[in-house]
C-alpha beads as a LAMMPS data file, in Angstrom:
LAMMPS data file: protein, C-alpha beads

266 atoms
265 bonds

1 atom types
1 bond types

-500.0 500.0 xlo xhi
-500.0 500.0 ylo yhi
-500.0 500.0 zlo zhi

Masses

1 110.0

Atoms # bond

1 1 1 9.745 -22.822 -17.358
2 1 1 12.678 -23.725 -14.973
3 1 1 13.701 -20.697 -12.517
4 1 1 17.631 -20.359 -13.431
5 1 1 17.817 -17.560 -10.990
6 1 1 18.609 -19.758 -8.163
7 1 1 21.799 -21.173 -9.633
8 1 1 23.214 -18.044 -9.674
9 1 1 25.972 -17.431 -6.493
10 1 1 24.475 -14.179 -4.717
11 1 1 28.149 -12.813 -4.966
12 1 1 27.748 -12.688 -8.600
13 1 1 24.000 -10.922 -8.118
14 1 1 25.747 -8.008 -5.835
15 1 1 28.833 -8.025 -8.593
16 1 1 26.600 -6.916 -10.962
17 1 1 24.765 -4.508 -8.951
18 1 1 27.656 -2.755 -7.713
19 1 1 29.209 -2.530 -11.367
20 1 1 25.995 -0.946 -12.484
21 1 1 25.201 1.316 -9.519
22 1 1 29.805 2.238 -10.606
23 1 1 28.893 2.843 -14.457
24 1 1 25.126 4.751 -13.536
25 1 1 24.093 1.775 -16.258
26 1 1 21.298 -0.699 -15.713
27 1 1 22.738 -4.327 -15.075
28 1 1 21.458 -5.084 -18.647
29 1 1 23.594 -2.556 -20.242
30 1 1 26.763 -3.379 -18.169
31 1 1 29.383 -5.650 -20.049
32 1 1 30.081 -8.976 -18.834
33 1 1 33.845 -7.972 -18.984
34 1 1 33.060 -4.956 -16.233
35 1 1 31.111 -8.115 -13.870
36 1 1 33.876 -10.215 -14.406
37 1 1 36.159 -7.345 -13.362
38 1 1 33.870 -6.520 -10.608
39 1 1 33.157 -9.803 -9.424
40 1 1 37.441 -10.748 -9.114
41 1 1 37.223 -13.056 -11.850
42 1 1 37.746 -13.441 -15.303
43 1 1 35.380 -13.370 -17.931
44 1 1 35.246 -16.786 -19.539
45 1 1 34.807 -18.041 -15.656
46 1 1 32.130 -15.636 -14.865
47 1 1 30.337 -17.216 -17.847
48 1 1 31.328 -20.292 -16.821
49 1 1 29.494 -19.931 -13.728
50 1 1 25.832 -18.302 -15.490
51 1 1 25.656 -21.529 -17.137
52 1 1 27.077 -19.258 -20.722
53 1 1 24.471 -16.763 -20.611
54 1 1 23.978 -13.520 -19.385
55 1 1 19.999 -14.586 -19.386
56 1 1 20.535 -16.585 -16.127
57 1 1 22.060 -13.446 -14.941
58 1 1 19.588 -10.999 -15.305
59 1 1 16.822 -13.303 -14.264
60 1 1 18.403 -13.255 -10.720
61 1 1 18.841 -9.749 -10.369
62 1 1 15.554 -9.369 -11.477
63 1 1 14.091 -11.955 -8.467
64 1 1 16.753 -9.763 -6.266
65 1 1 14.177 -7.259 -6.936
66 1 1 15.736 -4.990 -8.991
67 1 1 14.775 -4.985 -13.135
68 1 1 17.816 -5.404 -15.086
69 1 1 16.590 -3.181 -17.812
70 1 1 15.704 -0.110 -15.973
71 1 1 12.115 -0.558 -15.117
72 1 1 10.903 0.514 -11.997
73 1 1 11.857 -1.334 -8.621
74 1 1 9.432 -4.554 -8.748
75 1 1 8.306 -3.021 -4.995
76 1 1 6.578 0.174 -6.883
77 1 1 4.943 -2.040 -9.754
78 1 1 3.660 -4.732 -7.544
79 1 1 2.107 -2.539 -5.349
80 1 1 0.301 -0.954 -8.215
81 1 1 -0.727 -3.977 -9.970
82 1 1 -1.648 -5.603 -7.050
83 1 1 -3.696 -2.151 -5.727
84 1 1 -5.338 -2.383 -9.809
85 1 1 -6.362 -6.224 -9.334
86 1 1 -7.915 -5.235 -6.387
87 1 1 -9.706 -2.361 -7.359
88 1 1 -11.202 -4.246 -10.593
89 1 1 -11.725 -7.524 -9.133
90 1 1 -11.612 -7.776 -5.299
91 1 1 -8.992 -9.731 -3.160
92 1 1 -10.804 -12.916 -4.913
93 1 1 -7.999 -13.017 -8.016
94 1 1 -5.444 -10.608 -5.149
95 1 1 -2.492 -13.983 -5.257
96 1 1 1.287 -13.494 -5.683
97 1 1 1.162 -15.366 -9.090
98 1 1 -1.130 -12.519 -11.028
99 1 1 0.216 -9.436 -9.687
100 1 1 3.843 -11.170 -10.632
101 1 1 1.980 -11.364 -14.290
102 1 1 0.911 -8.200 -14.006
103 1 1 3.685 -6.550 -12.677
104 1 1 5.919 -8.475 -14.713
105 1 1 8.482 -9.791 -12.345
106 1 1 8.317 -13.539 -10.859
107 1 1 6.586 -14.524 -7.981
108 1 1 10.428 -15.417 -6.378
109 1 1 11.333 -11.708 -7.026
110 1 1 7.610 -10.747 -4.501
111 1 1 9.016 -12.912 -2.053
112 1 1 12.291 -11.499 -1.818
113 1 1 11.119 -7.779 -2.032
114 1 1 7.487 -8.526 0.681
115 1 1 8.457 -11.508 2.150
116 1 1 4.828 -13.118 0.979
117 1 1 1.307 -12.267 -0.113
118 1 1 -0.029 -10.626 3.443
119 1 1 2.458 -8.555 3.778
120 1 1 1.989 -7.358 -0.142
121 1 1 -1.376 -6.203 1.282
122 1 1 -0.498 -4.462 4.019
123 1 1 1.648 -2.405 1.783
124 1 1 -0.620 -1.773 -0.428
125 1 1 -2.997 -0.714 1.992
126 1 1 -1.123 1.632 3.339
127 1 1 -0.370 3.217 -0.149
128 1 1 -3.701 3.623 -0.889
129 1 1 -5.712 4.189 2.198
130 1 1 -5.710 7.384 4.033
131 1 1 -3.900 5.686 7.069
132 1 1 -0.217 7.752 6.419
133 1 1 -2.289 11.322 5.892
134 1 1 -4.049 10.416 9.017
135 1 1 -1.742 9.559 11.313
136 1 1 0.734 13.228 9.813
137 1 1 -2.357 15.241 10.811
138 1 1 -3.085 14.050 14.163
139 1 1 0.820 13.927 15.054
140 1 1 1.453 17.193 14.117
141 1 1 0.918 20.852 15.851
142 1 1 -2.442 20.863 17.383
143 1 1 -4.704 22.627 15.300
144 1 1 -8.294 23.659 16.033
145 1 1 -10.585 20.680 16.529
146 1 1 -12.995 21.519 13.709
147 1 1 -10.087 21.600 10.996
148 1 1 -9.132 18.630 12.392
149 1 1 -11.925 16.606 11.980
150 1 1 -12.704 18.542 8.204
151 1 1 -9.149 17.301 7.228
152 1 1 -9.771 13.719 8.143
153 1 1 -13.013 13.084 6.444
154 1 1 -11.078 15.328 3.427
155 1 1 -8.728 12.534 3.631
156 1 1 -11.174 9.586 3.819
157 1 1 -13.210 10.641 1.036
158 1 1 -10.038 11.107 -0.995
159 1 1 -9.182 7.248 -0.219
160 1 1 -12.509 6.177 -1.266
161 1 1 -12.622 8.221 -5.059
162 1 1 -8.837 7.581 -5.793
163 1 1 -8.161 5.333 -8.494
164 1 1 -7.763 2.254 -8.372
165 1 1 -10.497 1.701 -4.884
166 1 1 -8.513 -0.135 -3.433
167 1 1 -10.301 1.012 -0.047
168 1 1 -13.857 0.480 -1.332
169 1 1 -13.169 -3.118 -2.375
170 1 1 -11.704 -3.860 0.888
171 1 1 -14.448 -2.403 3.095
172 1 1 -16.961 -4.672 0.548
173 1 1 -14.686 -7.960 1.018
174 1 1 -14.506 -6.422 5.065
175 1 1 -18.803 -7.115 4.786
176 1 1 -19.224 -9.880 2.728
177 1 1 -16.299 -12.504 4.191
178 1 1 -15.012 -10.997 7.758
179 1 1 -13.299 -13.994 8.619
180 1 1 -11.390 -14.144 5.456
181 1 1 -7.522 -14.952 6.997
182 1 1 -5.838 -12.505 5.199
183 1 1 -8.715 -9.432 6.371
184 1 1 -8.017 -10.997 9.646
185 1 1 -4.323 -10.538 8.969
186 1 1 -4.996 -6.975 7.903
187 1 1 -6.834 -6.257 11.105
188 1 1 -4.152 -7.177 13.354
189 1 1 -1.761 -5.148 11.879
190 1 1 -3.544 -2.062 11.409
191 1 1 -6.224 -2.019 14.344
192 1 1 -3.521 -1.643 17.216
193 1 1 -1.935 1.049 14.808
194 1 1 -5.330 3.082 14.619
195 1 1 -5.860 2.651 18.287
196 1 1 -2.045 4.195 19.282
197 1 1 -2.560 7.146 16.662
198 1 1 -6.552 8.274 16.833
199 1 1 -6.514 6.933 20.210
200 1 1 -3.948 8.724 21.528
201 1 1 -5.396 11.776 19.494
202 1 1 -9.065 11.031 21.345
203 1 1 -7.328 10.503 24.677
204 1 1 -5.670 13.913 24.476
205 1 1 -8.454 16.266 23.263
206 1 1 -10.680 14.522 26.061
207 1 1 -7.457 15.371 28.214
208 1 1 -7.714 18.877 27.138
209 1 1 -11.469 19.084 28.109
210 1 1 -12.138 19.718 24.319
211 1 1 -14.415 16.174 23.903
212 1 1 -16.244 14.147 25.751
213 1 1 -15.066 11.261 27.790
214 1 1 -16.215 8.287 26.000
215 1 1 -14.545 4.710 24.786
216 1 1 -12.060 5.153 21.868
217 1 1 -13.910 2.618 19.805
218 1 1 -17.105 4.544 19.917
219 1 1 -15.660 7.520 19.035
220 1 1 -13.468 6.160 16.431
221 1 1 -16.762 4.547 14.751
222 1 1 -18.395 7.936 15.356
223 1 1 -15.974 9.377 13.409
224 1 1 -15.571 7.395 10.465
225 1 1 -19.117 5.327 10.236
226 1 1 -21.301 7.626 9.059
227 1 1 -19.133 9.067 6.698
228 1 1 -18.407 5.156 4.961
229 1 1 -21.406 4.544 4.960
230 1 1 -22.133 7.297 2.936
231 1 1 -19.571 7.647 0.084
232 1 1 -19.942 3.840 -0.157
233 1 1 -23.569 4.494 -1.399
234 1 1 -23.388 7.409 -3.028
235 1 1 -22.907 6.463 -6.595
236 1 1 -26.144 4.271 -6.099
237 1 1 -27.768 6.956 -3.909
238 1 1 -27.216 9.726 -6.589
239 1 1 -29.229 7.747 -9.336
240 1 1 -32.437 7.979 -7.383
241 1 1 -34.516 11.025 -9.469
242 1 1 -35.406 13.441 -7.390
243 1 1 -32.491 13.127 -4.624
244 1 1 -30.026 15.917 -5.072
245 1 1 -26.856 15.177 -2.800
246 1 1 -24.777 17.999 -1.990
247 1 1 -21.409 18.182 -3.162
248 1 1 -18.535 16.283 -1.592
249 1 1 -17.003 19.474 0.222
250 1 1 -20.414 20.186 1.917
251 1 1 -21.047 17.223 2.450
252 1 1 -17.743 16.488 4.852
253 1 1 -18.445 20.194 6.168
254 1 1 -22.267 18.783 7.628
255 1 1 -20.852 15.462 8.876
256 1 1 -18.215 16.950 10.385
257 1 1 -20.445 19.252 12.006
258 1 1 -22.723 16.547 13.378
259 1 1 -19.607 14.460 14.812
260 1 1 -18.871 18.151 16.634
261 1 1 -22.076 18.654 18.030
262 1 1 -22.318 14.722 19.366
263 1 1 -18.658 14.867 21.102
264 1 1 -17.722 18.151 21.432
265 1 1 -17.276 20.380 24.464
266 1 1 -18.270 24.159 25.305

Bonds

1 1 1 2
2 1 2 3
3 1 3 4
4 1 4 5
5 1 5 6
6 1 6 7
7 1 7 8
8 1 8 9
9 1 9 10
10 1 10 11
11 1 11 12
12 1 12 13
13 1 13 14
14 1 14 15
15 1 15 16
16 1 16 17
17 1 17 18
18 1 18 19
19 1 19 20
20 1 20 21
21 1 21 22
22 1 22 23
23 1 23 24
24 1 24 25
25 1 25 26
26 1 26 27
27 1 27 28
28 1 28 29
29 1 29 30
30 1 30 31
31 1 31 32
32 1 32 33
33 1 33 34
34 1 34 35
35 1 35 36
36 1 36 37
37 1 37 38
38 1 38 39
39 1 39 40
40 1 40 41
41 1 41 42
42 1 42 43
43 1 43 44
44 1 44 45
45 1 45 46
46 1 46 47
47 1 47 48
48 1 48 49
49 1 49 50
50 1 50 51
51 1 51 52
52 1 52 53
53 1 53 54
54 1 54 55
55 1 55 56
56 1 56 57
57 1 57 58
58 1 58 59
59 1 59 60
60 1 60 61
61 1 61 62
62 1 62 63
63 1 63 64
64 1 64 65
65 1 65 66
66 1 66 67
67 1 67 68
68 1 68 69
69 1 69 70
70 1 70 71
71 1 71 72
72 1 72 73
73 1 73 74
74 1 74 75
75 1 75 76
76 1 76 77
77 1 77 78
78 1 78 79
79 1 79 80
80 1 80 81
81 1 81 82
82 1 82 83
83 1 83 84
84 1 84 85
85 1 85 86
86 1 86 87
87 1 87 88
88 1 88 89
89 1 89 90
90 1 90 91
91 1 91 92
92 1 92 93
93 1 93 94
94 1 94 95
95 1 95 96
96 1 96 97
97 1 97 98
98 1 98 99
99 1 99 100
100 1 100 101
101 1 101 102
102 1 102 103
103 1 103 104
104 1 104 105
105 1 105 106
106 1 106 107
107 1 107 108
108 1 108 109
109 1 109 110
110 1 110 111
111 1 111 112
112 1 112 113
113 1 113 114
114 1 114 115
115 1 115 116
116 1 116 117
117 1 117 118
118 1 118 119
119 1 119 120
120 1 120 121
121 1 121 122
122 1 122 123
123 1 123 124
124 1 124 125
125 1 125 126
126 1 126 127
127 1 127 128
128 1 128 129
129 1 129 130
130 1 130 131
131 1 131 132
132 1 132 133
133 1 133 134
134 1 134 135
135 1 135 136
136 1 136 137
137 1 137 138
138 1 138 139
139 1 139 140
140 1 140 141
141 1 141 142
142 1 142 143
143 1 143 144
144 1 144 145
145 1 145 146
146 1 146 147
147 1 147 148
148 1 148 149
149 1 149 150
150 1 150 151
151 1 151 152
152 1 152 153
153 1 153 154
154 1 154 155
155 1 155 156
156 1 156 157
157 1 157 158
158 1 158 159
159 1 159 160
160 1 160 161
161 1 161 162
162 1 162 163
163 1 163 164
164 1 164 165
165 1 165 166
166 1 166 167
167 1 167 168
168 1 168 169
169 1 169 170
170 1 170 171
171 1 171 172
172 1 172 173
173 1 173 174
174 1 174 175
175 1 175 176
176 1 176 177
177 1 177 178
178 1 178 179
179 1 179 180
180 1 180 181
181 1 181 182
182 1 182 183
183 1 183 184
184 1 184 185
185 1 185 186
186 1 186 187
187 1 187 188
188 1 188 189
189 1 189 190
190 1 190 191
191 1 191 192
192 1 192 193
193 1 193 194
194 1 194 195
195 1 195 196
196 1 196 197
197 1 197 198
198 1 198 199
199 1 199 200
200 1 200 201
201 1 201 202
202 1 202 203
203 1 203 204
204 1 204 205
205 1 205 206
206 1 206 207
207 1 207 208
208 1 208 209
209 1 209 210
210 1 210 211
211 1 211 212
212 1 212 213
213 1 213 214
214 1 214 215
215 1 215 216
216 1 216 217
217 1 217 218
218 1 218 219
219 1 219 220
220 1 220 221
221 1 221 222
222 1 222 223
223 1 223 224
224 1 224 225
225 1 225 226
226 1 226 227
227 1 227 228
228 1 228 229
229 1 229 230
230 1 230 231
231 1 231 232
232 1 232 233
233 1 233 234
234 1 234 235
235 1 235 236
236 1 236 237
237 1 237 238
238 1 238 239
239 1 239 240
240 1 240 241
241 1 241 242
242 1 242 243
243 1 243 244
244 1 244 245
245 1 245 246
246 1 246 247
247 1 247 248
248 1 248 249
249 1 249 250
250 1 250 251
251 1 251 252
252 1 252 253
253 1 253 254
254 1 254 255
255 1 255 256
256 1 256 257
257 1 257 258
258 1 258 259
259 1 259 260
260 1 260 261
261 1 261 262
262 1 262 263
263 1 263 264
264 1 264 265
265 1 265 266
């Protein structure tokens, strides 16, 4: 199917925007007399220049990444379609044409709202990963270095069980393919991120005397290893008869008083 979008002149794209955003209609519902209007032409020309259809129209305000008929902005719904694809079948199907399908917009529309398929992931990522909770508690008053810990693997273990797992497929892709370009991508993005927020967060509790002085990457892996490791074999873990885990709350509670009693000073 030909893309019509491109045909149309952006001034008509913002003519309609701007007459919806004026009417508090979506650009579907707006009449082509109020874009003409809008726009500084008349009506017959504005059709004139959408080829006769209003089709054309709404096709390039959709790839301008907003849905004509008042779905939500194709940012939100790729995100989640792509963060589903993920979950269900790994980064293997994770390309801009099926989360367009899924999210129903066109693969044009993904370009113009992420700019291309590595930066999709990084923003999905970041939606579903505990990165944003993270970096809040660790930039915010300092509070007691036991609650701070508790509150991280809280937030970790939250990542892991949400719906879709999104992080749990990406740790397994992380194992099975490290050199996969757009993991490596991934990495260089949010690696020098982790390093300026828990790093800085390390640097000043060993600052403060409350931890011991070791490298950030150790202590980062301290941190967060044991607990991965873990919830990622859990489910499998809890099948074995005869192996009672404890619950997910005591469990964070003993890990995070192991990571205490490696690190920690009087």
């Amino acid at each position: 199917m030909q893309d019509t979008s491109r045909r149309i002149p952006a001034e008509m794209v913002q003519a309609a925007l701007r007459a919806a955003e004026r009417l508090g209609k979506d650009v579907a519902d707006v009449p082509v007399q109020a874009i003409a209007r809008e726009a500084g032409v008349s009506r017959s020309t504005l059709l004139r220049r959408l080829g006769g259809s209003r089709q054309a129209l709404d096709e390039a305000v959709r790839a301008a990444g907003v849905d004509p008929g008042g779905q939500r902005p194709v940012r939100e719904r790729a995100i989640e379609a792509g963060a589903q694809l993920i979950g269900e079948h790994g980064l293997a199907v994770f390309t801009l044409e099926t989360v367009a399908a899924s999210a129903q917009c066109s693969v044009y529309s993904l370009y113009a709202a992420f700019g291309g398929r590595d930066e999709l992931l990084r923003a999905i990522f970041e939606t579903y990963s505990p990165i944003l909770d993270v970096e809040k508690t660790i930039s915010g008053p300092r509070a007691d270095l036991r609650e701070t810990v508790a509150t991280i693997y809280r937030l970790l273990v939250e990542a892991l069980d949400r719906e879709p797992r999104v992080l749990p497929a990406m740790l397994a892709e992380t194992l099975a393919r490290p050199h996969e370009p757009v993991l490596q991508s991934l990495r260089r993005h949010f690696v020098p991120r982790m390093l300026a927020g828990l790093g800085q967060w390390f640097a000043d509790e060993m600052a403060a005397g409350r931890i011991r002085t070791l490298p950030v990457p150790l202590l980062m892996h301290q941190l967060v290893g044991p607990v991965l490791l873990h919830f990622m074999t859990r489910p499998a873990t809890g099948q074995v008869p005869g192996l009672d885990l404890p619950d997910t709350e005591e469990t964070c509670a003993i890990f995070a008083e192991a990571f205490l009693r490696a690190v920690a000073l009087p």
